[in-house]
C-alpha positions as protocol buffer text, in pm:
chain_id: "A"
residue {
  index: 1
  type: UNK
  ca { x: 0 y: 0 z: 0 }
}
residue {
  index: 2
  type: UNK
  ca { x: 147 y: 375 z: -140 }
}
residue {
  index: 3
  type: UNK
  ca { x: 154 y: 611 z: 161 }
}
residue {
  index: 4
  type: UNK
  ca { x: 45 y: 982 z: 146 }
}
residue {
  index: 5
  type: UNK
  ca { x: 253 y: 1176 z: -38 }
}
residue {
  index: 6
  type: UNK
  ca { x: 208 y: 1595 z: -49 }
}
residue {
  index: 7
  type: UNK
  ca { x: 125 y: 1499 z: -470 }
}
residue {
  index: 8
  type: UNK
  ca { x: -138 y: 1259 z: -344 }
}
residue {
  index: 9
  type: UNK
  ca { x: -316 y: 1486 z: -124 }
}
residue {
  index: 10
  type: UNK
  ca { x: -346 y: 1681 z: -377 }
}
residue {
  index: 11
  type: UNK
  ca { x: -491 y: 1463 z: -625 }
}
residue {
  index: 12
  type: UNK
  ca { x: -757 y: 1336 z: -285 }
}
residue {
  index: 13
  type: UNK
  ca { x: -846 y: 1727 z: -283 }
}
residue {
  index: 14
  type: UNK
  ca { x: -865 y: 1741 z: -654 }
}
residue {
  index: 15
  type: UNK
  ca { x: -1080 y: 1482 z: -719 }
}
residue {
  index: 16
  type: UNK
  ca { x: -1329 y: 1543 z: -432 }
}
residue {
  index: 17
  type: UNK
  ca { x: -1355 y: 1909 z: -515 }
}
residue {
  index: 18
  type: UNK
  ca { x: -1596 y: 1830 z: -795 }
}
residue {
  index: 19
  type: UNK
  ca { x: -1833 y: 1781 z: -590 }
}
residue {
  index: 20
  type: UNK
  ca { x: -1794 y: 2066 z: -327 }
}
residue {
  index: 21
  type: UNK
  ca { x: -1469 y: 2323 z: -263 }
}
residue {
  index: 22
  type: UNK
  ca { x: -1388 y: 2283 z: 64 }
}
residue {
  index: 23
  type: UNK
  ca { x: -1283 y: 1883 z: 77 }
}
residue {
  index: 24
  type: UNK
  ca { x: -1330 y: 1752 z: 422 }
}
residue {
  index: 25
  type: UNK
  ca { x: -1081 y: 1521 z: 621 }
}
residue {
  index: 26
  type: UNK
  ca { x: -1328 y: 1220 z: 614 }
}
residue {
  index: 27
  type: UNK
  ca { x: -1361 y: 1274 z: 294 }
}
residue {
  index: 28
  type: UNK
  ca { x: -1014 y: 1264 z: 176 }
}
residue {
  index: 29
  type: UNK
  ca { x: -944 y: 989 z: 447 }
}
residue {
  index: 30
  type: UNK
  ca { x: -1228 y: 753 z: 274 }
}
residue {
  index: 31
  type: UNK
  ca { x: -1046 y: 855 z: -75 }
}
residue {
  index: 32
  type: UNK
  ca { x: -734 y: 693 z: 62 }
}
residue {
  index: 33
  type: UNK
  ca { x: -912 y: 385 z: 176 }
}
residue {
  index: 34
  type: UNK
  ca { x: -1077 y: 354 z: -180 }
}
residue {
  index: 35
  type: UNK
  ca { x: -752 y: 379 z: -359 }
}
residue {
  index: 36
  type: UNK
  ca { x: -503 y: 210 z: -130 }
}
residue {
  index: 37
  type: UNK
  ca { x: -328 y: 495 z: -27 }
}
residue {
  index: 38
  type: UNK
  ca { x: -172 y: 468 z: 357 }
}
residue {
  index: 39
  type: UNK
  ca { x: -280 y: 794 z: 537 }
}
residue {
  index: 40
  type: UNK
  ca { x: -184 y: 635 z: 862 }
}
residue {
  index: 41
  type: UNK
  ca { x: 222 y: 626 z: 816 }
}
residue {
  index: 42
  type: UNK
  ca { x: 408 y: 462 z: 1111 }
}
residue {
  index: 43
  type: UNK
  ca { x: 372 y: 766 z: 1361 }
}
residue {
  index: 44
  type: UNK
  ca { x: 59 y: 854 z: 1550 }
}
residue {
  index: 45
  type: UNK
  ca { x: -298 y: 842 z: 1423 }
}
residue {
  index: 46
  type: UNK
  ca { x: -315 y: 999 z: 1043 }
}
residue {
  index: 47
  type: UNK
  ca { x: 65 y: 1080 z: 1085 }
}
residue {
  index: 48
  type: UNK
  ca { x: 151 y: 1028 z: 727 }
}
residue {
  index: 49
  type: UNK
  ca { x: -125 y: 1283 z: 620 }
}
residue {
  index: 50
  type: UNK
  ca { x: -35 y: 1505 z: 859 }
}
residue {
  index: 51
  type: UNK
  ca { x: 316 y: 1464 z: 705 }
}
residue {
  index: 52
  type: UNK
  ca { x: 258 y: 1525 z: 368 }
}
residue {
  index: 53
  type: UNK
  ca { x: 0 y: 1807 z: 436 }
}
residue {
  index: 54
  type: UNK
  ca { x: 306 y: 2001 z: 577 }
}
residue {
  index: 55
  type: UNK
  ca { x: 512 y: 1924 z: 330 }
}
residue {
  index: 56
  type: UNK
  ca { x: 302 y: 2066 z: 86 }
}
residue {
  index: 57
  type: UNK
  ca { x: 253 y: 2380 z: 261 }
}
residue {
  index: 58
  type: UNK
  ca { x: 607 y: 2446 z: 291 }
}
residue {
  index: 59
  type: UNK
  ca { x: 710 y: 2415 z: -82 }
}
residue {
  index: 60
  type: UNK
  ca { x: 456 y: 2401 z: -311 }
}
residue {
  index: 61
  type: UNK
  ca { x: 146 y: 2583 z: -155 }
}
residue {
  index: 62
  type: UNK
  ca { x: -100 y: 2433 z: -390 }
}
residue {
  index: 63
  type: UNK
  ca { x: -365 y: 2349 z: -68 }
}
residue {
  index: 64
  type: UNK
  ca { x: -575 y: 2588 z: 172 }
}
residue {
  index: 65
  type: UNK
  ca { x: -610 y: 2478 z: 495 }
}
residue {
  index: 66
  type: UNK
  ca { x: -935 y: 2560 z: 704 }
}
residue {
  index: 67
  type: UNK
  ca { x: -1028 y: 2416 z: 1026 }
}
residue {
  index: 68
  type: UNK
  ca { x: -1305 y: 2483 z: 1297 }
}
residue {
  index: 69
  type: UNK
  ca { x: -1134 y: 2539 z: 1595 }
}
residue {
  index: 70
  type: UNK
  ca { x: -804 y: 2460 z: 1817 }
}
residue {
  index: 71
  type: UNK
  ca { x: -875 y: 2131 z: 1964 }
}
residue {
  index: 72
  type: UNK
  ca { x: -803 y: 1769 z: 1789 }
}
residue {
  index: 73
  type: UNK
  ca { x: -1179 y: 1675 z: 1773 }
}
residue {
  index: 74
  type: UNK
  ca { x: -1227 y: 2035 z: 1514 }
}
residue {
  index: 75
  type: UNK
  ca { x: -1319 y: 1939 z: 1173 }
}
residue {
  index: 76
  type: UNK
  ca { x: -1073 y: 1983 z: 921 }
}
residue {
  index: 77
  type: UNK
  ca { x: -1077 y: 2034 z: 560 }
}
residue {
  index: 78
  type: UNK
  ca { x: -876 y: 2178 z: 223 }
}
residue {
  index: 79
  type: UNK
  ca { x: -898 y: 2368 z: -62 }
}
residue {
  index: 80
  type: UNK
  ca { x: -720 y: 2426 z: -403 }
}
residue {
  index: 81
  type: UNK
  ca { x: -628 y: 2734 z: -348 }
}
residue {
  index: 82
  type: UNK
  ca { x: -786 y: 2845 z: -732 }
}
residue {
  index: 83
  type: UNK
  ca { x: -1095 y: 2737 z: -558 }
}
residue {
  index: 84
  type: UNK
  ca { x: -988 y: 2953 z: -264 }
}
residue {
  index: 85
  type: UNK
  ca { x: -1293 y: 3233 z: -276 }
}
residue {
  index: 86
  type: UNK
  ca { x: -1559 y: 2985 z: -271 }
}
residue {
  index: 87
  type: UNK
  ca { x: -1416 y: 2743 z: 4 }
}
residue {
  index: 88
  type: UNK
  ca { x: -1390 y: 3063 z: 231 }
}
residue {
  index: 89
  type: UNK
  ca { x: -1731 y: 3112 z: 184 }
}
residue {
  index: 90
  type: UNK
  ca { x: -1816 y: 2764 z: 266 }
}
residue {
  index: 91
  type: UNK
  ca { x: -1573 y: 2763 z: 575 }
}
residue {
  index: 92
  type: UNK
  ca { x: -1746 y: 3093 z: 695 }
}
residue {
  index: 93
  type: UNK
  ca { x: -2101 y: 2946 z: 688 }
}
residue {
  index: 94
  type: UNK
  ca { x: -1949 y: 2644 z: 870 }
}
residue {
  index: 95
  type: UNK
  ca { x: -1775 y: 2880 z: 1137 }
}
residue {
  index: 96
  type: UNK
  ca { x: -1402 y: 2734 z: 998 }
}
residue {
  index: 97
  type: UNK
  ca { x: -1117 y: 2940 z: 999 }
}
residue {
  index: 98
  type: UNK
  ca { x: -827 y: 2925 z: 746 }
}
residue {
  index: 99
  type: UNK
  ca { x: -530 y: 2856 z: 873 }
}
residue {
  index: 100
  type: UNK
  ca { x: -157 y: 2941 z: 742 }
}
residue {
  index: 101
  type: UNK
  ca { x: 198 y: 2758 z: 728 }
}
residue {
  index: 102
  type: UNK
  ca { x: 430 y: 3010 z: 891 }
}
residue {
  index: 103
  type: UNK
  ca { x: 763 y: 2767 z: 865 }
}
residue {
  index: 104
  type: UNK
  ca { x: 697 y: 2662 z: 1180 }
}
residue {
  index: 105
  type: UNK
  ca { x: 367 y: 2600 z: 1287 }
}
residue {
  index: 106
  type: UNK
  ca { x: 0 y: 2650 z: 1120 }
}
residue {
  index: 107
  type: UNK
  ca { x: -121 y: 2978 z: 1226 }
}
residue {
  index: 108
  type: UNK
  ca { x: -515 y: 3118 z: 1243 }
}
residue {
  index: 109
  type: UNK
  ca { x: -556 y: 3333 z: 954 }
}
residue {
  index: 110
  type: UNK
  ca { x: -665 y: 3702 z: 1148 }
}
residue {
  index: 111
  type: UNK
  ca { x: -509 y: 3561 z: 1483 }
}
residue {
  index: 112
  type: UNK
  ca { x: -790 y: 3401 z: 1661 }
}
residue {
  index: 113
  type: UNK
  ca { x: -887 y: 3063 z: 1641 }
}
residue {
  index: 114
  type: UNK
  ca { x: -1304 y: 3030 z: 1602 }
}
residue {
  index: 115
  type: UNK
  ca { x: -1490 y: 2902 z: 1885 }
}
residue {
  index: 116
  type: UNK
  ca { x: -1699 y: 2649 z: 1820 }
}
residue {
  index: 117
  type: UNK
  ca { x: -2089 y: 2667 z: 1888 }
}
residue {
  index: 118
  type: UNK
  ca { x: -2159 y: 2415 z: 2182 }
}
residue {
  index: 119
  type: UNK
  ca { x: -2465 y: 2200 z: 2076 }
}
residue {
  index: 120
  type: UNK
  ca { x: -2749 y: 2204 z: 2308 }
}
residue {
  index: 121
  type: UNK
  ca { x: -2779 y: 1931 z: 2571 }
}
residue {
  index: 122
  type: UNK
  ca { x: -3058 y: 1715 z: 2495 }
}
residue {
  index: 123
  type: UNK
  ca { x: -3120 y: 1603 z: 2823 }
}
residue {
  index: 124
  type: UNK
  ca { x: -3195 y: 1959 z: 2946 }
}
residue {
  index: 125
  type: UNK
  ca { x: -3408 y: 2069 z: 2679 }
}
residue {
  index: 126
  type: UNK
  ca { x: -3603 y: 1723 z: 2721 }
}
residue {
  index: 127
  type: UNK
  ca { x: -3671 y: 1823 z: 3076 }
}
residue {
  index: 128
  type: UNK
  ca { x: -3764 y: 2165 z: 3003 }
}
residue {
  index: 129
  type: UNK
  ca { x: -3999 y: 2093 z: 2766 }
}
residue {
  index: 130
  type: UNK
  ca { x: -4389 y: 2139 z: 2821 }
}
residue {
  index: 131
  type: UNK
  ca { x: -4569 y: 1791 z: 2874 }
}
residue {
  index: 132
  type: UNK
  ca { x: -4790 y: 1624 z: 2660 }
}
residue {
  index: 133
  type: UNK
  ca { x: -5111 y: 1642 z: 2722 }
}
């Protein structure tokens, strides 16, 4: 099985972005399943992709980069960065924030990582609804 290379991230985000511009992670992680590419690597959990995505941000800069907040559970996605106007409009109805390779470390585009909505709690609004008659 190939492991993820920056070129076949690329193609993941290509192919997917027929259908919409801003390519999810479970998206391009279900591409690599379906085409025997290796997004898992050796390292930690998705180390490979996380690999290559970094590589590709530090030469070629072919890929946006927009997720939805700071923590490790935040959705994560990418653009083509021709698609780039319409996959920031998609990321701002979904609250994501685009996110930039500095050399070091990926930055939040504007400083300020978004804060994600908190879903209500079921069990509350349950109780605090009227009863049935």
């Amino acid at each position: 099985m190939r492991v993820i290379t920056p070129d076949l991230l690329v193609a993941a985000v290509t192919e997917l972005s027929r259908g919409t511009k801003l390519v999810r992670l479970k998206d391009v992680l279900a591409w690599c399943e379906w085409n025997g590419v290796d997004a898992q690597g050796d390292g930690l959990k998705n180390q490979a992709l996380w690999d290559a995505e970094r590589a590709e941000a530090q030469t070629h800069r072919r890929l946006l980069k927009f997720k939805s907040g700071e923590c490790k559970q935040s959705r994560l996605g990418w653009a083509l960065v021709p698609h780039g106007a319409k996959a920031r409009e998609l990321a701002t109805e979904l609250r994501w924030c685009e996110q930039l390779w500095n050399g070091v470390d990926w930055v939040w585009l504007g400083g300020i990582a978004p804060v994600p909505e908190r879903r209500p709690n079921r069990v509350r609004d349950v109780e605090q609804a009227p009863a049935s008659p």
